[in-house]
C-alpha positions in Angstrom: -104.8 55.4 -43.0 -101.5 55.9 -44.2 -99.8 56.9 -41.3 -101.4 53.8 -39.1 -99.9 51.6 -41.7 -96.1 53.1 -41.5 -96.5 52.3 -37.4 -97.7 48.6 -38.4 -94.6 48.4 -40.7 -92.1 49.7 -38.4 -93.2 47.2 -35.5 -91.6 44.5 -37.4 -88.4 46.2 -37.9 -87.8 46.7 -34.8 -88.5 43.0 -33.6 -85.9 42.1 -36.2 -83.4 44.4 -35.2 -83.8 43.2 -31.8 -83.5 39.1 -33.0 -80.2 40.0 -34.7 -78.7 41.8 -31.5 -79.9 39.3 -29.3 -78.5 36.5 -31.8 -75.2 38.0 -31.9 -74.9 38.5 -27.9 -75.1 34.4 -28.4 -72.7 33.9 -30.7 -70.3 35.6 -28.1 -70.7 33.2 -25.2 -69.3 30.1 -26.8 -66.3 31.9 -28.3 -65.9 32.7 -24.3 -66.5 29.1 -23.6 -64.1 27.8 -26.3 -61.5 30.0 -25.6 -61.8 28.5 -21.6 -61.8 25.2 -22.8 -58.9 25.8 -24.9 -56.9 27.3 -21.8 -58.0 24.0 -19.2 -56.4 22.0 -22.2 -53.1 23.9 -22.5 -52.8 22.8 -18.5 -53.1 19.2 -19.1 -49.5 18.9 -21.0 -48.0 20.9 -18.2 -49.4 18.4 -15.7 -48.1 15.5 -17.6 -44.5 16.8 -18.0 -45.3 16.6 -14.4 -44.9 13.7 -14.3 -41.8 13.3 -16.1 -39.1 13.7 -13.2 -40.4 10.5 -12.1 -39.2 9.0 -15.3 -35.4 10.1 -15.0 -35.4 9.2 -11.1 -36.1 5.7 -12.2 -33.4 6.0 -14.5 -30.7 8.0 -12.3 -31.6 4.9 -10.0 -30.6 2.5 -13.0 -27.2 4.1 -13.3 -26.8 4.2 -9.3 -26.7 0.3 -9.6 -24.5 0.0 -12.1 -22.0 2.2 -10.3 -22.2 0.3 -7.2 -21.3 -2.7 -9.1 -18.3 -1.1 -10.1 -17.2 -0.4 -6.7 -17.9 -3.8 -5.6 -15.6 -5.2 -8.8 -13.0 -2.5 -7.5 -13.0 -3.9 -3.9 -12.0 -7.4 -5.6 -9.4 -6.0 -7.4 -7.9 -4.2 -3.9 -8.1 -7.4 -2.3 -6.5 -8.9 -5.1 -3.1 -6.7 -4.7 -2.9 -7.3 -1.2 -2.7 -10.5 -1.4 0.2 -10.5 -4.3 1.9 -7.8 -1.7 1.6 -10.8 1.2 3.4 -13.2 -1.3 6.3 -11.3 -1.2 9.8 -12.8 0.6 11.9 -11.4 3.0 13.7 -7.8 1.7 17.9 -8.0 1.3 18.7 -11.5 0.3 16.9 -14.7 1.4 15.8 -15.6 4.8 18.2 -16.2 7.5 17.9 -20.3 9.1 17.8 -20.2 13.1 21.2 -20.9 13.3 22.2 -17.9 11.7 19.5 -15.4 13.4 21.5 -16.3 16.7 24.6 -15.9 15.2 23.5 -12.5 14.5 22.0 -11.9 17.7 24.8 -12.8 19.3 27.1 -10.4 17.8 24.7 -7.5 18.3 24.2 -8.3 22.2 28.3 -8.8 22.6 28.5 -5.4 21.0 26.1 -4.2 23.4 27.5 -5.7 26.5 31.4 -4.9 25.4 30.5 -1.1 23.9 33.0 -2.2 20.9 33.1 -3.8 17.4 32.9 -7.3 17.0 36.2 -8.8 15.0 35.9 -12.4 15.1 32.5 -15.2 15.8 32.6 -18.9 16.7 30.0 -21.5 17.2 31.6 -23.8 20.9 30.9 -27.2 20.4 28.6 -27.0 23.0 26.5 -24.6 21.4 27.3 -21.7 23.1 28.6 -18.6 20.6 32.2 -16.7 21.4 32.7 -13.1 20.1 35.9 -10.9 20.6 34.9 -7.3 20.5 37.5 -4.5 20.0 37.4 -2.2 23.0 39.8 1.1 23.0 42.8 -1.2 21.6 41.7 -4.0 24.3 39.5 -6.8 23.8 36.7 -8.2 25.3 35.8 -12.1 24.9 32.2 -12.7 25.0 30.1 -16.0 25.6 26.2 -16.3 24.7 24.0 -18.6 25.0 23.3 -20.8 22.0 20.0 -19.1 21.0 22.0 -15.6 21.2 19.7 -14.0 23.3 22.2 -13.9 26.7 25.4 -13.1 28.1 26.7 -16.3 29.8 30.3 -14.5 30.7 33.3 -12.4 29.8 36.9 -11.5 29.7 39.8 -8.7 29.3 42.5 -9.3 26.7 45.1 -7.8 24.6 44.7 -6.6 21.1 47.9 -6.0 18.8 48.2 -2.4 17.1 47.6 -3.9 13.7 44.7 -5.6 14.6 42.7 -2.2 16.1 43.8 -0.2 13.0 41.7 -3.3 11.0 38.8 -2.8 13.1 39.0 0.7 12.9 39.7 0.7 9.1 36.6 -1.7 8.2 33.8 0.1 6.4 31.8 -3.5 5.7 31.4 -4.8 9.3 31.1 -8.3 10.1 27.4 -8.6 10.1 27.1 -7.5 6.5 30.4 -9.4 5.4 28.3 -12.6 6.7 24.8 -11.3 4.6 27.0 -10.8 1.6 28.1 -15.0 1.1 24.9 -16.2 2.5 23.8 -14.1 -0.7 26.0 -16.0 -2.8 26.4 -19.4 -1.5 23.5 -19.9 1.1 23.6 -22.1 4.0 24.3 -20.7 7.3 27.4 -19.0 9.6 29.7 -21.4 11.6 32.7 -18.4 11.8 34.0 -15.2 11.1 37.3 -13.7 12.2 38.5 -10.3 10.4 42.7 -11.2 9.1 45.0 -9.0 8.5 47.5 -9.4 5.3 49.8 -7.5 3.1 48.4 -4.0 4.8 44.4 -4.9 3.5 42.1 -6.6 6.0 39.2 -9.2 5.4 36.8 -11.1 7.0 37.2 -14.9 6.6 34.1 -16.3 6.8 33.1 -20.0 7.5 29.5 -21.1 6.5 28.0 -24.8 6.9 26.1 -26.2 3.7 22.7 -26.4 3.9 23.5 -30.4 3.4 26.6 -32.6 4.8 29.2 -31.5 7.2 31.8 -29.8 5.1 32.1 -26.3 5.2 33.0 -24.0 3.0 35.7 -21.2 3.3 34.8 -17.7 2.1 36.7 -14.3 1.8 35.2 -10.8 2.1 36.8 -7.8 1.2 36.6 -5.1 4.5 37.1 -2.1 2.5 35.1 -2.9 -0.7 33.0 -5.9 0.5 33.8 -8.3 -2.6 33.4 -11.8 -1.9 35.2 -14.4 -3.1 35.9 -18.5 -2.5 39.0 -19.8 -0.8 
C-alpha cells in the first residue's frame, strides 16, 4: 500500500513541474515580441528625419529668391551708371561750333596736302578757308572749301629765314594755340597767323563772339602756350 501511494504522489509533481516549464517557455515569446516591436519603432524616427531634406529644400528655395532679387536691384543700379556715364560732355574743353570744326579740318587736310606745318589760317569772305603751310623754308598757300573737307587749289611762295626758325621753334602748334582761347573765351576761330617779335614767336589768334560782329584779339605764347588778351 505504501509504495502505490508514493507513485500517486509523485504523478502530481511531475504535472507541476511540467506547468511551470511550459509557463516559463511563454513568458519568453512576448519578451521576443516586445523587443521586435521595440526595433519597428526605432525605424519610424529614421523614416521621418526622412523626410526632413524636404524641409530645407523649401527653404534653400526661399533664399534662392531672395538672391535673385538682389541681382535684379543690381542690374538697376548698372543701368543707372551708364546712363550718368552718357551725360558726360565732350573731353578737353567744350564742344567745338561747325564753324570751328572746319576750321580745324582745314588746317589738318592743308597739312596733308602741303607735307608741312601750318603758320597762319583765314576765313575768305566767300567762305572758303586759306592756310600757308611751311614747306622746307618755302611755303605753300592752300584754299579749302568752306566745310574744310577739300582742296579747292594751291601755290608756291617764299618764306623768310626768321619765319622757318618760328615754325620750326613752335612746341604749341596752331591747332592747340586755337583750343587753348576757345577754353578761355569761347566763341569760334576767324584767324590765326604765328608773328614773330623781339626773338619769341606767338600765335595771334582772332576768334568771333558767340554774339555780334566784333572780334576779339588773342595772343598765345608758341613756346609755353600762355594765353593772354590784346
Amino acid at each position: 500500500m505504501t509504495a502505490r501511494l508514493s507513485r500517486r504522489s509523485g504523478a502530481p509533481a511531475l504535472a507541476l513541474t511540467v506547468a511551470l516549464l511550459l509557463t516559463g517557455c511563454t513568458g519568453d515569446a512576448p519578451e521576443e515580441s516586445s523587443d521586435g516591436s521595440s526595433t519597428s519603432a526605432s525605424q519610424d524616427p529614421a523614416a521621418d528625419a526622412s523626410d526632413s531634406p524636404s524641409g530645407s529644400g523649401d527653404e534653400d528655395t526661399g533664399s534662392g529668391d531672395g538672391e535673385s532679387g538682389d541681382a535684379a536691384e543690381g542690374g538697376s543700379d548698372d543701368g543707372g551708371s551708364d546712363d550718368e556715364a552718357s551725360d558726360d560732355g565732350t573731353e578737353g574743353g567744350p564742344a567745338l561750333d561747325e564753324r570751328t570744326t572746319a576750321g580745324f579740318s582745314a588746317i589738318a587736310i592743308s597739312e596733308s596736302e602741303a607735307g608741312g606745318s601750318a603758320y597762319a589760317l583765314e576765313s575768305e569772305d566767300g567762305g572758303t578757308w586759306t592756310v600757308d603751310v611751311a614747306v622746307d623754308g618755302a611755303t605753300v598757300e592752300v584754299t579749302v572749301a568752306a566745310d574744310g573737307t577739300s582742296v579747292e587749289g594751291t601755290s608756291d611762295g617764299d618764306l623768310d629765314a626768321a619765319d622757318t626758325d618760328a615754325v620750326d621753334g613752335a612746341k604749341v602748334q596752331m591747332i592747340e594755340a586755337v583750343q587753348r582761347v576757345l577754353a578761355e573765351a569761347g566763341g569760334s576761330v576767324a584767324g590765326v597767323e604765328l608773328e614773330t617779335e623781339d626773338g619769341g614767336a606767338a600765335w595771334a589768334v582772332t576768334v568771333l563772339p558767340g554774339s555780334g560782329d566784333a572780334t576779339q584779339e588773342y595772343r598765345v605764347d608758341a613756346g609755353s602756350g600762355e594765353v593772354t588778351e590784346d
